[in-house]
C-alpha positions as CSV (number, residue, x, y, z in Angstrom):
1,X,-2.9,1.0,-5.0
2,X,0.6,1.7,-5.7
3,X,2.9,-1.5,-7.0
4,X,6.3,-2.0,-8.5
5,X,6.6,-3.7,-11.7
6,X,9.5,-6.7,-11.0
7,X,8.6,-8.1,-14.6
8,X,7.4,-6.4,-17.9
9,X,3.9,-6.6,-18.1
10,X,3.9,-6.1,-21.8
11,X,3.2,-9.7,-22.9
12,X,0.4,-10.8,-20.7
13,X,-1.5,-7.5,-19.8
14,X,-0.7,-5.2,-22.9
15,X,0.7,-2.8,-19.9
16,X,3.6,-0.9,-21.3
17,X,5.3,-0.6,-18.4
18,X,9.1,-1.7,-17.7
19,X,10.8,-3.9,-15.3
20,X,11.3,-1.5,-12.1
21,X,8.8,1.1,-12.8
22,X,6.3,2.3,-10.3
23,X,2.5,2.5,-10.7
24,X,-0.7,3.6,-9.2
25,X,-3.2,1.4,-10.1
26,X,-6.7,0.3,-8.7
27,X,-7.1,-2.2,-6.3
28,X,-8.5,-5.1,-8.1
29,X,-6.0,-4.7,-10.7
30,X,-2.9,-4.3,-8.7
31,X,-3.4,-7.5,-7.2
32,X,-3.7,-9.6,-10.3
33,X,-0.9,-8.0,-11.5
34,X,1.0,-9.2,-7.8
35,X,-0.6,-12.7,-8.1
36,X,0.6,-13.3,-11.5
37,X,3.9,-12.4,-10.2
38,X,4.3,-9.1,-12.0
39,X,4.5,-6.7,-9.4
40,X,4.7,-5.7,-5.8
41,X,2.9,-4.1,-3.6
42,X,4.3,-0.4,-2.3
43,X,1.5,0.7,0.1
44,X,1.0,-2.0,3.0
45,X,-0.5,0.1,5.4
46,X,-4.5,0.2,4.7
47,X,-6.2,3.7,5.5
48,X,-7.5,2.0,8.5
49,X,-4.2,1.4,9.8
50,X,-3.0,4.9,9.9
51,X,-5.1,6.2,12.8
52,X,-3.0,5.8,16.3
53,X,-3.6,2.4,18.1
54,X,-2.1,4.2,21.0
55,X,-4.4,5.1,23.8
56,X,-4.3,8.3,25.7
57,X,-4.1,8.0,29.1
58,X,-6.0,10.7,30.9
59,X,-4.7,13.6,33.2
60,X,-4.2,13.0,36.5
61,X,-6.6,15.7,38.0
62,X,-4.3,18.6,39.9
63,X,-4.5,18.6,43.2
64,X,-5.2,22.3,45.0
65,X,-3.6,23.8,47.5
């Protein structure tokens, strides 16, 4: 999961990572680090979410002459 760091994680995870910097981290982790108030998330779309809601309508059958 990636997540933007909005506070130096140095103190409290040992993470040397700065204010504004950009991670990729897993999913467990990246949310502690959001909960504490550390981070936020940069991916909100789940891989669920990417296939197409949309629904196809079918083609009208042509009509012969």
């Amino acid at each position: 999961m990636k997540i933007k760091f909005i506070e130096s994680p140095i103190g409290k995870f040992g993470l040397a990572y700065a204010k504004g910097m950009e991670a990729e981290f897993n999913k467990e982790q990246a949310i502690l680090l959001i909960e504490a108030g550390y981070a936020v998330a940069l991916e909100t779309e789940t891989p669920e979410s990417n296939e197409s809601n949309e629904i196809e309508s079918p083609e009208k059958p042509k009509r012969k002459k």
